[in-house]
DSSP file (Angstrom, degrees, kcal/mol; ACC not computed):
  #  RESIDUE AA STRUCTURE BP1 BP2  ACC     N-H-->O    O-->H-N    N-H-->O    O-->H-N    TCO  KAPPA ALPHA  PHI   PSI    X-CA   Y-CA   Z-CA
    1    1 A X     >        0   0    0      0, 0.0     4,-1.1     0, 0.0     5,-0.1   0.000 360.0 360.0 360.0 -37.0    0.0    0.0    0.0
    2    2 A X  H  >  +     0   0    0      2,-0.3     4,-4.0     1,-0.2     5,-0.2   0.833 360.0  53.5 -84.6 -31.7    2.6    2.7    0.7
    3    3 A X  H  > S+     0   0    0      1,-0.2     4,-0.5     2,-0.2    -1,-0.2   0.914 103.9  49.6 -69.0 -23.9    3.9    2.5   -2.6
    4    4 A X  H  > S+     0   0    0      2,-0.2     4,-1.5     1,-0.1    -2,-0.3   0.690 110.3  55.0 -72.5 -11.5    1.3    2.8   -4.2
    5    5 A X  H  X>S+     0   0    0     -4,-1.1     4,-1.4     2,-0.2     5,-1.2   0.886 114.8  37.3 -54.6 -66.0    0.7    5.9   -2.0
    6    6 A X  H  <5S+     0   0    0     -4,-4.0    -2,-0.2     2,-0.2    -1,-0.2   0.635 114.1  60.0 -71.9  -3.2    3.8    7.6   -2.7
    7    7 A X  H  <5S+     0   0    0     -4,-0.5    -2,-0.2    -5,-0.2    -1,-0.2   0.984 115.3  31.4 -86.7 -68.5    3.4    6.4   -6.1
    8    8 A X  H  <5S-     0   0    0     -4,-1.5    -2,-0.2     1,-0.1    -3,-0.1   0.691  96.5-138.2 -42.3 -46.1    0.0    8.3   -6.4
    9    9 A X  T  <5 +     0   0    0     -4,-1.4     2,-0.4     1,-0.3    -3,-0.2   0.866  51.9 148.2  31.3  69.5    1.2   10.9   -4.2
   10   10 A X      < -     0   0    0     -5,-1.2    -1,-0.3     1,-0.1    45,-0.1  -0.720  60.5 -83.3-112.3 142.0   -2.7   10.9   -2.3
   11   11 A X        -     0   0    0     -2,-0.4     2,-0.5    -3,-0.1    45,-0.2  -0.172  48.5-146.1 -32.9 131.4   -3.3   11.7    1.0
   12   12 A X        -     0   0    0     43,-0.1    45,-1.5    42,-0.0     2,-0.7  -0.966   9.9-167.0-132.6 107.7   -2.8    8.4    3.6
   13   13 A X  E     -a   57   0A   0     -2,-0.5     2,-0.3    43,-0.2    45,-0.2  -0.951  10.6-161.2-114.9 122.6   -4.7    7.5    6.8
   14   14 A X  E     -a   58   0A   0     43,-1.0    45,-4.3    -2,-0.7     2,-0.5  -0.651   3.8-161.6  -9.0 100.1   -3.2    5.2    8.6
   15   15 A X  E     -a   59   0A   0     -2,-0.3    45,-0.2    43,-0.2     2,-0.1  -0.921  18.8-130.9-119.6 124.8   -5.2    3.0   11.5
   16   16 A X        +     0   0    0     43,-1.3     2,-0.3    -2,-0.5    48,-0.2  -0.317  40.7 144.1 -91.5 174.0   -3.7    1.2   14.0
   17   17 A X        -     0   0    0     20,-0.1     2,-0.4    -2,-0.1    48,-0.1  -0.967  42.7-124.7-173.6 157.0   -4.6   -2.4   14.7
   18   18 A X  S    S-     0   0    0     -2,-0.3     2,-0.3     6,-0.2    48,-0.0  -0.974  77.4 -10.3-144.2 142.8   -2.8   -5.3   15.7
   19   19 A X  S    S-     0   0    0     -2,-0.4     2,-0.2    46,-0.0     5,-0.1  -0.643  92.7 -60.9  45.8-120.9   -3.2   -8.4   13.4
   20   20 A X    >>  -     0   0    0     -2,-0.3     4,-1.7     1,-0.1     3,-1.4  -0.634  49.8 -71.4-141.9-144.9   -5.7   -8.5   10.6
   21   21 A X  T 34 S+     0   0    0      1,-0.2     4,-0.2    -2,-0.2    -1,-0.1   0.939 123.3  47.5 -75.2 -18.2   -8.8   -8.5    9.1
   22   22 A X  T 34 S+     0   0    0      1,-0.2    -1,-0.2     2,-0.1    -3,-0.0   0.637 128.3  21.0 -67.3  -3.0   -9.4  -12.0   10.6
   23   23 A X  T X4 S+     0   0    0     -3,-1.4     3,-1.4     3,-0.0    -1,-0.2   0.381  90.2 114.0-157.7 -10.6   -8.5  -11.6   13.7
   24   24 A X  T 3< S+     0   0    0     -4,-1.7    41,-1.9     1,-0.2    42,-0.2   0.655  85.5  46.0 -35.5 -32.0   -8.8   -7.4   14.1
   25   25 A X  T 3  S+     0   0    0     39,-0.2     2,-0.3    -4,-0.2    -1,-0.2  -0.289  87.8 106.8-116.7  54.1  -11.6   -7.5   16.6
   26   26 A X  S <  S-     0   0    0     -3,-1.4    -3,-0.0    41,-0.0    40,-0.0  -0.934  82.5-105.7-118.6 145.4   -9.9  -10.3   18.8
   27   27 A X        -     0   0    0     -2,-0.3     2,-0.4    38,-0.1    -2,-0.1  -0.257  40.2-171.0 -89.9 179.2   -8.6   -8.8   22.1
   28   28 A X        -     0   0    0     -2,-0.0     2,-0.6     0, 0.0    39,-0.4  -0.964  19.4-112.7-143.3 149.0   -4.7   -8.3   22.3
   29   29 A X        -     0   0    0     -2,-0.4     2,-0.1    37,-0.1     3,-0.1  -0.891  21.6-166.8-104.8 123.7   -2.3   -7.2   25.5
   30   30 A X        -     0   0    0     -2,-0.6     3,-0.1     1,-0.1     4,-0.0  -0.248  17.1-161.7 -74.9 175.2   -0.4   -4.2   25.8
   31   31 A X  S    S+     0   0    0      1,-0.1     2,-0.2    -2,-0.1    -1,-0.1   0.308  99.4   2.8-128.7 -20.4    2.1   -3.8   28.2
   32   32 A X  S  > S-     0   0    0      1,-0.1     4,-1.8     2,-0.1     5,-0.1  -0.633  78.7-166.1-147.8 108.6    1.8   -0.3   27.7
   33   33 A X  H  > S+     0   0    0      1,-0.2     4,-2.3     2,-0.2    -1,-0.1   0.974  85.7  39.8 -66.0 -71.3   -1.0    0.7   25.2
   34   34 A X  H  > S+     0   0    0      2,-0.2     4,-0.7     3,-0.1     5,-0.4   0.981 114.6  52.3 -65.9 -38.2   -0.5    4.1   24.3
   35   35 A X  H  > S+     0   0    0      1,-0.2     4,-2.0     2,-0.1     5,-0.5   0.928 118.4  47.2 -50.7 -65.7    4.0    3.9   24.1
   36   36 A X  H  X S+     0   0    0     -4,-1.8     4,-1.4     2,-0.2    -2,-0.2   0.713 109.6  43.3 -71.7 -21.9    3.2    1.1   21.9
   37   37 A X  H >X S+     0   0    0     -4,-2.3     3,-2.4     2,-0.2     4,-1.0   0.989 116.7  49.6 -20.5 -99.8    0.6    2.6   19.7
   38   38 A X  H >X S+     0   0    0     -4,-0.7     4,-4.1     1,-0.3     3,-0.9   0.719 112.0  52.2  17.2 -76.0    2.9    5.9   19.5
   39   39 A X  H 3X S+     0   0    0     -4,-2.0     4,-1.1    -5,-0.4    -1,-0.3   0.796 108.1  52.0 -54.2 -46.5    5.8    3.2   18.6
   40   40 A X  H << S+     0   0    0     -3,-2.4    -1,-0.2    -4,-1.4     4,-0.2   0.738 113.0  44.4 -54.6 -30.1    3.4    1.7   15.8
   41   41 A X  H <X S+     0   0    0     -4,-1.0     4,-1.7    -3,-0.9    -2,-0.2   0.823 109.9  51.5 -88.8 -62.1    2.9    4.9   14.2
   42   42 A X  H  X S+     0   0    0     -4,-4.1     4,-0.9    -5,-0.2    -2,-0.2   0.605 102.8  53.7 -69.3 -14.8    6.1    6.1   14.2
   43   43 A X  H  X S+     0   0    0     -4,-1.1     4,-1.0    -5,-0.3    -2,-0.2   0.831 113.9  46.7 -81.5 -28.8    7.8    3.4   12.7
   44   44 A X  H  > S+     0   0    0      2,-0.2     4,-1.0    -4,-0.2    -2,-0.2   0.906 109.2  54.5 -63.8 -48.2    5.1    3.7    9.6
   45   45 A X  H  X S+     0   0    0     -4,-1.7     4,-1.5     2,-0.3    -1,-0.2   0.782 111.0  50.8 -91.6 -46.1    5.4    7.6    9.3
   46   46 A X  H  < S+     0   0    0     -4,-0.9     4,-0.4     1,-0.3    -1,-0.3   0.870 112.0  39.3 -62.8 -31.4    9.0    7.0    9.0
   47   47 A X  H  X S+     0   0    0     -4,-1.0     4,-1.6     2,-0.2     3,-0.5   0.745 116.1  51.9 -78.7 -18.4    9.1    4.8    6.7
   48   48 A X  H  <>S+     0   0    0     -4,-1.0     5,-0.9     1,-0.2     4,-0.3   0.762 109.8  53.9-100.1 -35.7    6.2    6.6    4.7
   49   49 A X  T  <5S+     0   0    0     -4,-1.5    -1,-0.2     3,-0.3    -2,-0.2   0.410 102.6  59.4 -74.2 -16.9    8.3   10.0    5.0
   50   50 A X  T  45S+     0   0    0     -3,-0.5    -2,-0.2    -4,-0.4    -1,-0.2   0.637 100.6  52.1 -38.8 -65.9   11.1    8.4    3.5
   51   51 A X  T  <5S-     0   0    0     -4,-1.6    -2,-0.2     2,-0.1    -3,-0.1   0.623 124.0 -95.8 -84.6  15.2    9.2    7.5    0.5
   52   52 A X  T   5S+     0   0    0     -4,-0.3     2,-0.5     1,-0.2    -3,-0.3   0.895  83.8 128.5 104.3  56.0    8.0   11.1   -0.3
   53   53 A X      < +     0   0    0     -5,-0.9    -1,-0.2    -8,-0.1    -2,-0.1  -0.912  17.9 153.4-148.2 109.1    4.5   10.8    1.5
   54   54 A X        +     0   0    0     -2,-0.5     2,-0.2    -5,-0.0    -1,-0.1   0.844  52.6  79.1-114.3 -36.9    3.9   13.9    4.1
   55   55 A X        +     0   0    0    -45,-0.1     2,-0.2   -44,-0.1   -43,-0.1  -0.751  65.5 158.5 -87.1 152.4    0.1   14.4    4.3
   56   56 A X        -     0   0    0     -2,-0.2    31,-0.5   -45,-0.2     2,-0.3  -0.695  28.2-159.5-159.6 111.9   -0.7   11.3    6.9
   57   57 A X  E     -a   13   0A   0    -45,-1.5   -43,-1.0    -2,-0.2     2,-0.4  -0.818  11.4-143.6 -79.5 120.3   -3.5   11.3    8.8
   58   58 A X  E     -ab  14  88A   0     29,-2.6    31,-1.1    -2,-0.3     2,-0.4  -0.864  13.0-171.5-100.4 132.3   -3.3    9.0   11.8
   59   59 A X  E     -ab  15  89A   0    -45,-4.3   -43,-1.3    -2,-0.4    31,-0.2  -0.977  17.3-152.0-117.4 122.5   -6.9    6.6   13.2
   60   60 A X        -     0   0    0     29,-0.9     4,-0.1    -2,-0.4   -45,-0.1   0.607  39.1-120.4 -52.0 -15.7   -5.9    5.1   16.6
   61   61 A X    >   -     0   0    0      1,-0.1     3,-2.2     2,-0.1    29,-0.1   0.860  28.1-148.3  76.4  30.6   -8.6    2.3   15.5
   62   62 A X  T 3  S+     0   0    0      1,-0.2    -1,-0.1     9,-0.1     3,-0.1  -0.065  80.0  11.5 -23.8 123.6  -10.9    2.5   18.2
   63   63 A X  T 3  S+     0   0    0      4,-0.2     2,-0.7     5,-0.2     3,-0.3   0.510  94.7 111.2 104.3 -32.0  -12.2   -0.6   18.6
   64   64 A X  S <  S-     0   0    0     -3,-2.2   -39,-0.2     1,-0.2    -1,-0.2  -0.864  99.2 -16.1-120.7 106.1   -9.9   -2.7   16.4
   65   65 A X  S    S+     0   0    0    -41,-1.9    -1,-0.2    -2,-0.7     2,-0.2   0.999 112.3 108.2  46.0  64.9   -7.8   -5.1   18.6
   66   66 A X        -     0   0    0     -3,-0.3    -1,-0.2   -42,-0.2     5,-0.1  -0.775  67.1-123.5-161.8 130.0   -8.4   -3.3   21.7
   67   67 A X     >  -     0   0    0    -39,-0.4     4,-3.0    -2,-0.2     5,-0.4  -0.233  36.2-101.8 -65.5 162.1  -10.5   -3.9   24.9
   68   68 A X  H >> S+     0   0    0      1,-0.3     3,-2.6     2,-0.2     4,-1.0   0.815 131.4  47.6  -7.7 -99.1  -13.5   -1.3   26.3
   69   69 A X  H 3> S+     0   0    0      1,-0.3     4,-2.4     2,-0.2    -1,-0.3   0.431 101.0  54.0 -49.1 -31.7  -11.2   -0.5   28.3
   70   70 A X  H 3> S+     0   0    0      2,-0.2     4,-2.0     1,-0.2    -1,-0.3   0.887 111.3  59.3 -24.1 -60.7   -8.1    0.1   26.0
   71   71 A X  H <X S+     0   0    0     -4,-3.0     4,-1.7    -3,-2.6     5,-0.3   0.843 101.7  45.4 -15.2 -67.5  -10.5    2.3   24.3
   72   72 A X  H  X S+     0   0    0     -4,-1.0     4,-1.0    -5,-0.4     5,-0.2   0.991 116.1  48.0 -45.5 -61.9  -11.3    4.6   27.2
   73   73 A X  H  X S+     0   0    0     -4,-2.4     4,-0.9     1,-0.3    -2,-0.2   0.843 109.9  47.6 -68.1 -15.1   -7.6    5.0   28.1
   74   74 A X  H  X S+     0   0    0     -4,-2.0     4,-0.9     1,-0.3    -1,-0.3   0.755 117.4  47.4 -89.6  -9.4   -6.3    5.7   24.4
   75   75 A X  H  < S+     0   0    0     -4,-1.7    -1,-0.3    -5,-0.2     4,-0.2   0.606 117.0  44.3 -77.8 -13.8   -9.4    8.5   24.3
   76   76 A X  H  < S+     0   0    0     -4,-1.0     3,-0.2    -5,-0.3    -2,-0.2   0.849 118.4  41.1 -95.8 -30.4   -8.2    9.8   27.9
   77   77 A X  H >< S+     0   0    0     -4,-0.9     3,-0.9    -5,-0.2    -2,-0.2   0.665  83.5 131.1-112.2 -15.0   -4.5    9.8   26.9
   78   78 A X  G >X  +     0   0    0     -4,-0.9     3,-2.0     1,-0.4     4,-0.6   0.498  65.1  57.1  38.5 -73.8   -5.7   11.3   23.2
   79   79 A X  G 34 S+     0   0    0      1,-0.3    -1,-0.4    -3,-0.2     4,-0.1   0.020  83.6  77.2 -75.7  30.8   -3.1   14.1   23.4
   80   80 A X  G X4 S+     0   0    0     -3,-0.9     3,-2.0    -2,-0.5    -1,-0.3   0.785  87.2  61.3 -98.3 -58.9   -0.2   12.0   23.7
   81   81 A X  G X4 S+     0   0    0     -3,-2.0     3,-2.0     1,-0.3     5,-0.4   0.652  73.6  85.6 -55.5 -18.3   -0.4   11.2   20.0
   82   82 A X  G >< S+     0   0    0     -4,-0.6     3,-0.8     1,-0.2     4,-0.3   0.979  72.4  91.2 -51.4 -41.8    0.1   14.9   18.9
   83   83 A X  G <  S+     0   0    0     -3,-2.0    -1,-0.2     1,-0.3    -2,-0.2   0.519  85.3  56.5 -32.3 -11.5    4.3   13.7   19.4
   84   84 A X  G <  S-     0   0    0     -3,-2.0    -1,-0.3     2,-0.1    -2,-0.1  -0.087 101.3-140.9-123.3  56.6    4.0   12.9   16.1
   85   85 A X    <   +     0   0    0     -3,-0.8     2,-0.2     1,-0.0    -3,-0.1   0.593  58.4 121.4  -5.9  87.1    3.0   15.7   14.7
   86   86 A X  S    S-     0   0    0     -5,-0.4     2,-0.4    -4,-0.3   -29,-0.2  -0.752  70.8 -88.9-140.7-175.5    0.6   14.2   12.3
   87   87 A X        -     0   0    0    -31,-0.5   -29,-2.6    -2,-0.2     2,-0.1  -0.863  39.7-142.8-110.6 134.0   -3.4   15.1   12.1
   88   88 A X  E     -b   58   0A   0     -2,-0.4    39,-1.5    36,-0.3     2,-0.4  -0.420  18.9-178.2 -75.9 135.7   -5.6   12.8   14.3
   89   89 A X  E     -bc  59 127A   0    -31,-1.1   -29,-0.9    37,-0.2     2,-0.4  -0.972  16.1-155.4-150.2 161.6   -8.8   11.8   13.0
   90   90 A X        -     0   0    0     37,-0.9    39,-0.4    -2,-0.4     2,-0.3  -0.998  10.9-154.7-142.1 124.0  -10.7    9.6   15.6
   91   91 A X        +     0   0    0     -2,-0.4    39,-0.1    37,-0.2    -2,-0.0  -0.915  41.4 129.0 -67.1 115.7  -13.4    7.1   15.0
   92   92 A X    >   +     0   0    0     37,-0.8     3,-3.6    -2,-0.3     6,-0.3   0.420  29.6 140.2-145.7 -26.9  -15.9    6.5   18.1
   93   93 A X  T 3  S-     0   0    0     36,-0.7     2,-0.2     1,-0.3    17,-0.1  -0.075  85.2 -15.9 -63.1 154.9  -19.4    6.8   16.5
   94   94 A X  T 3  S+     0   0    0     12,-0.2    -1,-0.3    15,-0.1     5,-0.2   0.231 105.3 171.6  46.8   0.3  -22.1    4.4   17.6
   95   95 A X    X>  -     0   0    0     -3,-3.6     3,-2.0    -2,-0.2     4,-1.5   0.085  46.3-118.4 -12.0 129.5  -18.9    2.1   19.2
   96   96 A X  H 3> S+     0   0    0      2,-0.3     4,-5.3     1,-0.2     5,-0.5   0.739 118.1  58.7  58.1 -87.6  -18.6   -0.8   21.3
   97   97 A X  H 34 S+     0   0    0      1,-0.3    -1,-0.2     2,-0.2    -2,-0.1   0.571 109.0  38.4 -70.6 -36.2  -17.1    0.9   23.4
   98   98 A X  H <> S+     0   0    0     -3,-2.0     4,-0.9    -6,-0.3     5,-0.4   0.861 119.7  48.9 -93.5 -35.9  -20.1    3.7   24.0
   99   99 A X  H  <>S+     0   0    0     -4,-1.5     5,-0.6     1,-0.2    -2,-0.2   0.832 114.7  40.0 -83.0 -20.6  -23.3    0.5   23.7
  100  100 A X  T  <5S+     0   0    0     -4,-5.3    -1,-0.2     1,-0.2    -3,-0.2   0.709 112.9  53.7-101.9  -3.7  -22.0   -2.1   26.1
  101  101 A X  T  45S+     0   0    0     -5,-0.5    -2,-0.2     3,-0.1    -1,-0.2   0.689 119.3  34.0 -81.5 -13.0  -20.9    0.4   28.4
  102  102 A X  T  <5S-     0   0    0     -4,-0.9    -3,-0.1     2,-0.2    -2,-0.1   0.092 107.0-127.0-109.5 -16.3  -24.5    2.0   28.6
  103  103 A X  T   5S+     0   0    0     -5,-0.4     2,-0.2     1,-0.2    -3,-0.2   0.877  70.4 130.2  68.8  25.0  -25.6   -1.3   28.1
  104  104 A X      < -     0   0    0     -5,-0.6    -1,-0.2     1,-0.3    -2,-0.2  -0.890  62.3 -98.2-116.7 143.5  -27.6    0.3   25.0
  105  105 A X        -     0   0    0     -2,-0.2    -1,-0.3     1,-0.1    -3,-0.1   0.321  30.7-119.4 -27.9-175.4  -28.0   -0.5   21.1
  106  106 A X  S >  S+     0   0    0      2,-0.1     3,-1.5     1,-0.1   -12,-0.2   0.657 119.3  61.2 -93.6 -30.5  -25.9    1.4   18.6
  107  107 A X  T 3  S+     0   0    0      1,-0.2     3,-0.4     2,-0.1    -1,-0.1   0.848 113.6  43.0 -68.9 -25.0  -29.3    2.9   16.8
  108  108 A X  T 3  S+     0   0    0      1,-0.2     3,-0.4   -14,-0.1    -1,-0.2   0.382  91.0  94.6-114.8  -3.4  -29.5    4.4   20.7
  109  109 A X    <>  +     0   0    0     -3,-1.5     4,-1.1     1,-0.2     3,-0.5   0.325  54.9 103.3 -47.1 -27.3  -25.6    5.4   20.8
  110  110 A X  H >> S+     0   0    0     -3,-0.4     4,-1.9     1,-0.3     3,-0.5   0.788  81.7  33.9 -91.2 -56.9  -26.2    9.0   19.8
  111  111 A X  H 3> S+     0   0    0     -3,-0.4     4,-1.1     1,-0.3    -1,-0.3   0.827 110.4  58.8 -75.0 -39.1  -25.8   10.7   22.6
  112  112 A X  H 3> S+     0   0    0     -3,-0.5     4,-1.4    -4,-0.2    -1,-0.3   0.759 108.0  51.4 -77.1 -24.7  -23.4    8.8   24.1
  113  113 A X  H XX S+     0   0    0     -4,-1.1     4,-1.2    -3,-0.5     3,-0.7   0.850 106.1  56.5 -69.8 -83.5  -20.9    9.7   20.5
  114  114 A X  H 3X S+     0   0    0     -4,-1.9     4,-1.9     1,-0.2    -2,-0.2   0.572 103.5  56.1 -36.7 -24.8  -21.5   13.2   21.0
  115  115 A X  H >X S+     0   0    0     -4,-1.1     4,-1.6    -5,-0.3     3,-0.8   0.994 119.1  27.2 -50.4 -86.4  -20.1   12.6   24.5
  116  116 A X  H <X S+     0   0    0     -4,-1.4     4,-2.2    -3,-0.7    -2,-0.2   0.738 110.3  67.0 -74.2 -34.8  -16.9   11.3   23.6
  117  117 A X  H 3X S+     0   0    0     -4,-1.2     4,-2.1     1,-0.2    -1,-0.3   0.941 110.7  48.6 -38.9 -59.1  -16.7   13.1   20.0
  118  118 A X  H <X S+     0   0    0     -4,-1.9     4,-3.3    -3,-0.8    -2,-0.3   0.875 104.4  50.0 -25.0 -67.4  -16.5   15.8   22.7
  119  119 A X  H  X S+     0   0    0     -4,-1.6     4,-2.6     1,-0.3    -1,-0.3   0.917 116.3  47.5 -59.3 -48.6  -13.9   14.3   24.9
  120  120 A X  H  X>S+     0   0    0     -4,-2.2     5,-4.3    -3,-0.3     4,-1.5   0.810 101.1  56.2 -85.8  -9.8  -11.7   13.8   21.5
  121  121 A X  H  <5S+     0   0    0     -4,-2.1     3,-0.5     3,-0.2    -1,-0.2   0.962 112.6  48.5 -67.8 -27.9  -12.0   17.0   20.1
  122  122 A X  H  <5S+     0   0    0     -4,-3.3    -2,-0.2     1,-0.2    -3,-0.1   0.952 108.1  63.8 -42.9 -55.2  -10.4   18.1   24.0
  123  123 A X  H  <5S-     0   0    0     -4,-2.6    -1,-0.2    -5,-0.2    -2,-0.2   0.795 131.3 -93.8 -44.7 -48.9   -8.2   15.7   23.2
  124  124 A X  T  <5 +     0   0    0     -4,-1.5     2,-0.4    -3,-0.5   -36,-0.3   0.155  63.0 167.4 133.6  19.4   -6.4   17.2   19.9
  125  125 A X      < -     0   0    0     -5,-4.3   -36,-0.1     1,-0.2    -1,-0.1  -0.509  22.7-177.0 -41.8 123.0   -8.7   15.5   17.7
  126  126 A X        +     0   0    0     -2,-0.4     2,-0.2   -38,-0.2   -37,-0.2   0.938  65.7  18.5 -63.0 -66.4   -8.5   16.7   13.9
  127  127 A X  B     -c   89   0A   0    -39,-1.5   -37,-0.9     2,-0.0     2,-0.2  -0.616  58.7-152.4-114.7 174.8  -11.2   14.7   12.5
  128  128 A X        -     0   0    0     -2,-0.2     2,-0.3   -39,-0.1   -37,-0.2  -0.540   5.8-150.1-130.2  99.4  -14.0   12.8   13.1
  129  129 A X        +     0   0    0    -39,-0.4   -37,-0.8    -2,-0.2   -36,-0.7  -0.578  31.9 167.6 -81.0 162.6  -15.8   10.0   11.7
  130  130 A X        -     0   0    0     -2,-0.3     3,-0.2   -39,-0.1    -2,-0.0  -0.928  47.6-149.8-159.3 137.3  -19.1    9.8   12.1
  131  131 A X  S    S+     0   0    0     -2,-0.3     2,-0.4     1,-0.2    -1,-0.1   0.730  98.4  44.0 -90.4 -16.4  -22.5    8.4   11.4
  132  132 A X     >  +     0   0    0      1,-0.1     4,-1.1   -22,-0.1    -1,-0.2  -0.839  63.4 178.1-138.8 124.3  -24.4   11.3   12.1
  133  133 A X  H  > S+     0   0    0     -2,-0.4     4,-3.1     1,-0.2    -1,-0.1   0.734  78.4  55.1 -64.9 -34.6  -23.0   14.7   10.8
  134  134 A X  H  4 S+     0   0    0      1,-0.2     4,-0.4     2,-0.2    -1,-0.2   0.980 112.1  45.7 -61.2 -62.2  -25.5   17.1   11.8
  135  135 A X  H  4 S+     0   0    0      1,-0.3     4,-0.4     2,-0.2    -1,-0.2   0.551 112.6  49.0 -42.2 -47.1  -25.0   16.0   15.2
  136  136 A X  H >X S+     0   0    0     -4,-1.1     4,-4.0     2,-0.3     3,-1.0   0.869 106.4  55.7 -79.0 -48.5  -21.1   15.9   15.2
  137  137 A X  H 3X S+     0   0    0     -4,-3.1     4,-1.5     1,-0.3    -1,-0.2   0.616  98.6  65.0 -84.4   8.2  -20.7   19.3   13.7
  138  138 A X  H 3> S+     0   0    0     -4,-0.4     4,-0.9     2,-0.2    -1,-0.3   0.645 102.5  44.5 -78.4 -28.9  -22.7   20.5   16.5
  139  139 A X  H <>>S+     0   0    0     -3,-1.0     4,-1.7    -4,-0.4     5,-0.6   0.807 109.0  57.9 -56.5 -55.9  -20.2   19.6   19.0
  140  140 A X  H >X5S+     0   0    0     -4,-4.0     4,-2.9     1,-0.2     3,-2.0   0.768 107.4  52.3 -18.6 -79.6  -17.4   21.1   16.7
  141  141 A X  H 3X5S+     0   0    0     -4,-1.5     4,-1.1     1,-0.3    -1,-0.2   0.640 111.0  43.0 -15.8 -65.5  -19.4   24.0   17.0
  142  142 A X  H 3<5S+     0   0    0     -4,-0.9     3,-0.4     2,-0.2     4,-0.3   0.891 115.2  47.6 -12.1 -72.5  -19.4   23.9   20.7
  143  143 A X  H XX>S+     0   0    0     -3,-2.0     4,-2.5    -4,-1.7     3,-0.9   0.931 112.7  47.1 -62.8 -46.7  -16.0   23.0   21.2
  144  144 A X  H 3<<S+     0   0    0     -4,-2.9     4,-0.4    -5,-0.6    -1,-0.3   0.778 109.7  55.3 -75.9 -31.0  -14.8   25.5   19.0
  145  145 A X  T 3<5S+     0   0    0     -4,-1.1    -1,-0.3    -3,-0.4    -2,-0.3   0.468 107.6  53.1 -34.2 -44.8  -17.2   28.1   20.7
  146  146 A X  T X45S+     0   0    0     -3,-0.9     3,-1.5    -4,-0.3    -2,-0.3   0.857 106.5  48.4 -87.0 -20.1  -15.6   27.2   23.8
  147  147 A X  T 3<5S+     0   0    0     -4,-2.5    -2,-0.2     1,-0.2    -3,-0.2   0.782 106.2  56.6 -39.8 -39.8  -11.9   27.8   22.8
  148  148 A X  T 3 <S+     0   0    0     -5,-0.6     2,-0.3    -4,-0.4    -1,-0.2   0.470  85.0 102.7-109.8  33.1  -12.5   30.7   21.5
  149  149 A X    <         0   0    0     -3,-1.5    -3,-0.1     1,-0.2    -4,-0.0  -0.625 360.0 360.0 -69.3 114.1  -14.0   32.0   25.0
  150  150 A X              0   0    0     -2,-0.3    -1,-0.2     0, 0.0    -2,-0.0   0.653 360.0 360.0-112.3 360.0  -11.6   34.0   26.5
């Protein structure tokens, strides 16, 4: 993929994960989640910076070969990832992460994304994706509303 990336010279987001698509939502042990995330990231972004490929967008993979809780903490520890100075974009909507912890559907998830959308735009989030737009760019709004509160 990354030659054809620099090949192209297109835009690359990057999601971290550990194994593959077989085996992507099976849980895995960190011994320290976010240094190794960080560690994942940066070794790609070097090599990817090498071959002529600078915009990179980084996804932490919520979700993807991580427990609940692995989840929580890489949303908590969010701003960590800005050390590699790349742009963040953060997947959360209708999660896992947000329906078995409210012990609610995903169609009932809504409120509980805007929540956390929240929590990563605090973080240093860049982007979001999202299943519901309206919704999301109504926290931007917010957020963006309170930053620029002095």
């Amino acid at each position: 993929m990354f030659e054809t990336v620099a090949r192209l010279n297109i835009p690359y987001i990057m999601m971290h994960l550990q194994g593959d698509v077989t085996s992507m939502h099976q849980k895995f042990e960190y011994s320290n989640l976010i240094q190794e995330v960080i560690h994942y990231f940066l070794e790609k972004i070097i090599v990817l910076r090498k071959m002529g490929v600078n915009d990179i967008i980084i996804d932490p993979g919520f979700g993807f070969s991580k427990t609940i809780s692995d989840n929580f903490l890489l949303l908590k520890k969010l701003s960590a990832l800005h050390i590699l100075d790349v742009p963040i974009l953060v997947g959360i909507s209708r999660k896992s992460m947000i329906n078995k912890t409210l012990n609610i559907s995903a169609a009932e998830a809504l409120n509980g994304t805007s929540v956390l959308n929240s929590f990563a735009l605090m973080g240093g989030a860049h982007l979001l994706r999202v299943h519901d737009p309206k919704e999301a760019q109504e926290c931007i709004q917010l957020f963006q509303a309170l930053m620029a509160s002095t």
